[in-house]
N, C-alpha and C positions, 0 to 999 in steps of 0.2 A: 504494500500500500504506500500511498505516495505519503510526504510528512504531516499531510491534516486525515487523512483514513479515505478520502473519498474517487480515489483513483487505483485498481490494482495495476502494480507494475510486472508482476510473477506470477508463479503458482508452478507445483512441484509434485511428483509421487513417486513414494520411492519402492522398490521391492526387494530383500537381500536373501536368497538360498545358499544354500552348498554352491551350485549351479553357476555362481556371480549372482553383480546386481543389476536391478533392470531400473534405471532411473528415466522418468518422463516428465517433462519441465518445459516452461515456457516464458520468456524473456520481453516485457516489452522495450523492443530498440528505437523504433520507429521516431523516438523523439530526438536521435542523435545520429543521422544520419551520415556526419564523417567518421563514427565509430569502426574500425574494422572489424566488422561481424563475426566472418568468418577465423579472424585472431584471436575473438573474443572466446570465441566457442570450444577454439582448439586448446587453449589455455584451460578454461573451465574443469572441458574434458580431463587433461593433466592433473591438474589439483587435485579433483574426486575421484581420480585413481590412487593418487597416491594416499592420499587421506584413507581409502580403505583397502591400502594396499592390494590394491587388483592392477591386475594387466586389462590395456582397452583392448577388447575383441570384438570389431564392428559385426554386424550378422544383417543378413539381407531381410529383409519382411516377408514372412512369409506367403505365399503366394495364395492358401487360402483365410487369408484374414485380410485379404483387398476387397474393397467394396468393388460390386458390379452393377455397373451401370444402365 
């Protein structure tokens, strides 16, 4: 939330098995456009690796949990 409550800037959910963890989160940037996003992200990514000490292992989406159109 922004500093008076009346703006979300985030929102997050986390999930941690044996398995790894499966983190889904969402950033709003849009207000800072010469941000490098993609910078931003890859860093992020780093941090909460290292924080819970995992390796990043990107995984494709699965092909039955896309929506059809």
């Amino acid at each position: 939330m922004d500093e008076v409550g009346k703006r979300k800037l985030g929102g997050a959910a986390m999930k941690r098995t044996r398995a790894g963890v499966l983190m889904q989160g969402t950033l709003e940037l849009g207000r800072w456009p010469d941000l490098p996003h993609q910078e931003v992200a890859e860093k992020f990514l780093q941090l909460l690796a290292a924080d819970f000490q995992e390796d990043i292992k990107p995984k494709d989406w699965p092909k039955e949990m896309e929506t059809q159109s």
